[in-house]
C-alpha positions, 0 to 999 in steps of 0.5 A: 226813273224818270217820269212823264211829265213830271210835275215839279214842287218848287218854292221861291222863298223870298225875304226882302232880300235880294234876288240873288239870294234864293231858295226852292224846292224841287226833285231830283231827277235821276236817269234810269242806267245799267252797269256799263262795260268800260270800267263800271261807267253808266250805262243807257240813261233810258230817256226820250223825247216824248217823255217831256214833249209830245209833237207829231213829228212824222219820222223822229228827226232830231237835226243837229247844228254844230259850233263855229261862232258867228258862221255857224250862226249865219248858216243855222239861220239859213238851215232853219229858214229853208227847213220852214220853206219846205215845211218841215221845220214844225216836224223836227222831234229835237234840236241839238245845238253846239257853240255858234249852233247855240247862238242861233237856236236859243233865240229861235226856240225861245222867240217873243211872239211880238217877233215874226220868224219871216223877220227872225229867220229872214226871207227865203229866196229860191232864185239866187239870181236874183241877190244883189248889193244894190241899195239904192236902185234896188227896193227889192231888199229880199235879197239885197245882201248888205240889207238885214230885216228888222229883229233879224238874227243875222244882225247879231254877228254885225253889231261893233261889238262883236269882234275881239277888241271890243269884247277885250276891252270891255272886260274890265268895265264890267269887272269895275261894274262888279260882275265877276269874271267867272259870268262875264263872258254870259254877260257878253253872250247875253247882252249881243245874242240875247238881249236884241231879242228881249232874252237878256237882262239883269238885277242890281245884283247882275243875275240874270232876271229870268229863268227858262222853262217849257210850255205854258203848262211847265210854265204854270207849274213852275209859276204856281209854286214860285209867285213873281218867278219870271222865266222865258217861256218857249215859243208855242210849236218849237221843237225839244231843244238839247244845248250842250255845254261840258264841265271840267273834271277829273279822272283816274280813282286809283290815284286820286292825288294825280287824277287828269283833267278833262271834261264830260258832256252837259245838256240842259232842256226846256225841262232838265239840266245836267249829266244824265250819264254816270261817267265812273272814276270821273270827280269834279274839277276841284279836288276834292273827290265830288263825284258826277252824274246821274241825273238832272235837275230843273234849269231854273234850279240848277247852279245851286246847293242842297239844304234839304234832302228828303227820303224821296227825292225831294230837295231845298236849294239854295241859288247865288242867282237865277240861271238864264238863258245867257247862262246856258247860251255862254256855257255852250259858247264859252270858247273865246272865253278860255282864248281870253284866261290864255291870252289877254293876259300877255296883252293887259296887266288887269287880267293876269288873276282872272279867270273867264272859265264860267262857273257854276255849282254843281252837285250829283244826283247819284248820291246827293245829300244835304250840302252837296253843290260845288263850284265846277267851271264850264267849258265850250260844248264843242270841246267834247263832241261839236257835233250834238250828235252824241247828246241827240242820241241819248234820247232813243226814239230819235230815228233819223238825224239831220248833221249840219256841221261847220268847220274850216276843213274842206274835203281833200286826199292826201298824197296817198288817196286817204280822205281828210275831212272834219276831225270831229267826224271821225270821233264819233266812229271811235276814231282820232283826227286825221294824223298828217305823219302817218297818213291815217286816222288811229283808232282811240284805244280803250280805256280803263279806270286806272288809264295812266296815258294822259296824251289819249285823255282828251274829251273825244276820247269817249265820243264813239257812238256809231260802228267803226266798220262804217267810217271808211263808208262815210269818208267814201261817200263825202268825198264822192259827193264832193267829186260829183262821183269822181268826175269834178275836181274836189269841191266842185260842183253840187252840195256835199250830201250822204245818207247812210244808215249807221249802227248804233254802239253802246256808250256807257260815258254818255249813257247811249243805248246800243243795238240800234240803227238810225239813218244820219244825213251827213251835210257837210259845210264845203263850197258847191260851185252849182251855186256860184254860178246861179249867182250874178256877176256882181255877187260873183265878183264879191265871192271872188274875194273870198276864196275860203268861202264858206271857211270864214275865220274873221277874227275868232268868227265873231264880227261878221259883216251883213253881206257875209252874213247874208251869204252864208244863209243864203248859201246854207239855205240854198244847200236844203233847198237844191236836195229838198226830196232827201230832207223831205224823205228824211220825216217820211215814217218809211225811211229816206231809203227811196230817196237816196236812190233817187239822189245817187242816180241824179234824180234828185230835185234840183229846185234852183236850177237856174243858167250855168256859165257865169263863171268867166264874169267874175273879174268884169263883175269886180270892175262893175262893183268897183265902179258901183262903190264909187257912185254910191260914196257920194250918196254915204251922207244922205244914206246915214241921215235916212237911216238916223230917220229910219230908227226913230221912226222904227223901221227897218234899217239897211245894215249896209248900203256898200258891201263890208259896211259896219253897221252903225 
């Protein structure tokens, strides 16, 4: 079982050898589960938060971000900066992070204190109104949407490297640097979403330099037994942080030399990493029958083999290189890296052997012994659950969770009335994606360890953690919130919000316990045309060219520019704001039953109420900017030559003094 802040036994043995080359003894930590009901899977792992990390955290709200590349960062940025405006963000028990949610929660939760989170996070602006593009008539750069503050995070989807031709070529550079193909992409990861941050960087041997631990009584543990151990430290009065990622593995112990391939849920912590479920007939992806789960291990312990193995628990590991942020970070993202094992070949000759997958070893703790630890390669998070909302519920004092999820589904009805939204909704409600064909949403059927339909082995299959009875409910309810109750077109009108108190169902595969009921608040990632008219017609008109908004989609959503950056913060942390009564209710011990009254009957805050009618202003706010995109080009030289004197004198640098402008 696990225990309260377990004290950890680790040794760094260091023999002028380098880095890369190591040892430690640490203990295995295997979670508490009962027999489960679906082919003998695991059950309830039994975990909490406040075994690891006690807070004051009114409500036990644990608020998920969901996958979506560089959008979901730049809306996480927004999300997390209207919950600090409010005042909630030191509240939150857990953070659950997914993909692009990853991106942007590792650098939050892991911050220098030489960083400010007012430039991390960037300003909040509660009158929208008042953003503009205006760089050179304009010192207000609060909201000045082509201007990214100093170590702001939205810098990171800006940078030129950060779109699918340069990350393409850089590969063979870095495999004629000799990191191999399996921690390139961590490499990647680490050097554009990290290392702006001083959360990345590398040995002679290209490991990783730090490890990561929790606070500084963890740190010190870890420290005292481990001499010149560097780690990053989490920042003080951050959040529990679960960051999920998936491993490939196999499936079906009645056939072992025919078994289906798929992937189960990983999480790692501040304090603890691996497969906390005990998934049945599951087996590493290799062949060779290694069985998974069962418990954790240290994060800085993990991607390593057993040298040693005491009666109690205790172990020696052997580490090909530390593991870091980076590591986690790209494990979590690791998307484009199966899009490059698929398609670069047909493009470069020089890739046609490698492989992107990141590849780690892994060993279970159900049945560890000396010499387990086998490779295992990684797979995004977001390919089994991009939600985080299973991985949240593992943890059973987490009462109320916040969903932001971002996808390229809009709302919308089908010609029969059906509600189609985002597909991974429904798999949480033991559902499949919507089914264009049929009109409807198939039920997953059950599964067993002999399933031979190798069409319904697909990750999602096992992700049913809340009453099916209650999907329709939520499906009403989004489209209902998205029609302002009927009475606007679909995607007109206020953000799309639901509270619902859902029922939640055993599930043996991820280790959640049953039998109880959490409060989710549903916040769903469509347009609300309350906001488009807060805005000024110059904004507007640069909206007008984006019709998908907030469905991006540039290139693979990696490169953004700092304008779209900005928008979408801005808009995610408009979204918070305009319902901040609900979020609000949501910390209240009480529950958020009050609150959502208050929203159905239209009382809800509206903190940004601002004008409406601006609407018909879009085509002369274009002719505007037009006009204004002319007078600025001649001033581009000028402009180039202060920024040059901005970095050496390090100041803050305006990303773009013109919309859609590349940083330099």
């Amino acid at each position: 079982a696990m225990h309260h802040r377990p004290t950890l036994l680790l040794l760094l043995l260091l023999s002028g050898q380098a880095i890369a080359d190591l040892s430690m003894n640490t203990k295995l930590r295997p979670t508490a589960s009962s027999p489960g009901k679906n082919g003998g899977v695991g059950g309830a792992t039994g975990l909490r938060v406040d075994q690891f990390q006690q807070r004051n955290t009114p409500g036990n709200v644990g608020v998920a971000f969901s996958g979506g590349g560089s959008e979901a960062l730049s809306l996480t940025m927004g999300r997390l900066r209207a919950l600090r405006y409010l005042g909630l963000l030191d509240q939150v028990k857990a953070i659950s992070s997914v993909s692009g949610g990853t991106w942007a929660t590792v650098p939050y939760t892991y911050l220098p204190d030489s960083i400010s989170d007012d430039d991390f996070l960037g300003p909040m602006v509660a009158d929208q109104s008042t953003l503009h593009m205006d760089g050179l008539f304009n010192s207000d750069t609060s909201g000045q949407l082509n201007y990214l503050p100093k170590n702001n995070l939205g810098y990171v989807p800006t940078q030129p490297g950060m779109d699918i031709v340069a990350l393409t070529a850089s590969i063979p550079i870095l495999l004629a640097q000799g990191i191999p193909s399996t921690r390139i992409w961590s490499h990647l990861i680490g050097n554009y979403v990290l290392e702006p941050f001083g959360l990345s960087a590398w040995d002679s041997q290209w490991c990783p330099t730090h490890s990561y631990c929790a606070d500084s009584a963890n740190c010190a543990d870890i420290q005292a037994a481990n001499p010149g151990l560097p780690l990053h430290q989490m920042r003080a009065g951050r959040p529990f942080h679960i960051m999920n990622t998936a491993m490939f593995i196999q499936a079906n112990e009645e056939s072992p030399s025919n078994p289906f391939s798929y992937e189960v849920g990983v999480h790692s912590t501040q304090y603890q990493m691996g497969i906390v479920s005990s998934p049945a007939a599951t087996y590493i992806d290799n062949g060779q029958g290694v069985p998974v789960g069962g418990g954790t291990i240290p994060p800085h312990a993990f991607n390593s083999k057993i040298t040693t193995l005491s009666s109690d628990g205790d172990i020696t590991v052997s580490q090909p290189c530390p593991f870091g942020l980076s590591d986690i970070t790209g494990a979590s993202s690791a998307a484009p890296a199966e899009l490059f094992k698929n398609e670069i070949p047909k493009w470069a000759k020089w890739t046609d052997a490698v492989g992107l997958d990141p590849v780690y070893s892994y060993f279970p703790v159900d049945g560890a012994t000396v010499g387990s630890g086998t490779d295992a390669k990684f797979a995004d998070g977001g390919t089994i659950d991009n939600t985080g909302v299973c991985a949240m519920l593992q943890y059973e004092d987490i009462d109320n969770i916040i969903s932001f999820v971002y996808d390229a589904t809009a709302i919308s009805k089908d010609a029969n009335g059906q509600v189609i939204l985002n597909g991974n909704y429904p798999m949480l409600f033991g559902y499949q994606q919507y089914d264009p064909k049929t009109g409807q949403y198939p039920p997953y059927p059950a599964w067993t360890a002999h399933d031979t339909d190798n069409t319904l082995l697909t990750e999602s299959r096992f992700n049913q953690v809340f009453d099916a009875a209650q999907f329709q409910e939520m499906l009403d309810g989004l489209y209902a919130a998205s029609t302002n109750n009927g009475n606007s077109p679909v995607g007109s009108g206020a953000p799309v919000f639901l509270q619902q108190n859902v029922r939640v169902m055993d599930n043996s595969w991820w280790g959640v316990k049953g039998d109880r009921t959490v409060n989710v608040l549903w916040v769903y990632s469509d347009m609300a045309t309350d906001w488009l008219d807060t805005l000024a017609p110059a904004v507007q008109a640069d909206m007008a060219l984006k019709p998908n908004f907030p469905h991006i989609n540039f290139l693979l959503g990696i490169y953004l520019d700092a304008t779209t950056v900005n928008e979408l913060a801005h808009f995610a942390s408009w979204i918070v704001n305009t319902k901040a009564t609900l979020f609000r209710a949501m910390f209240d011990p009480a529950g958020p039953a009050a609150a959502l009254e208050a929203a159905n009957n239209g009382a809800g805050v509206d903190n940004n109420a601002r004008p409406r009618g601006l609407r018909g202003v879009a085509l002369a706010g274009l002719v505007v900017a037009v006009v204004a995109l002319v007078v600025v080009a001649a001033a581009v030289a000028v402009v180039r030559r202060r920024r040059g004197a901005q970095r050496a004198a390090g100041e803050a640098v305006p990303m773009a003094d013109l919309p859609y402008y590349r940083v330099e």
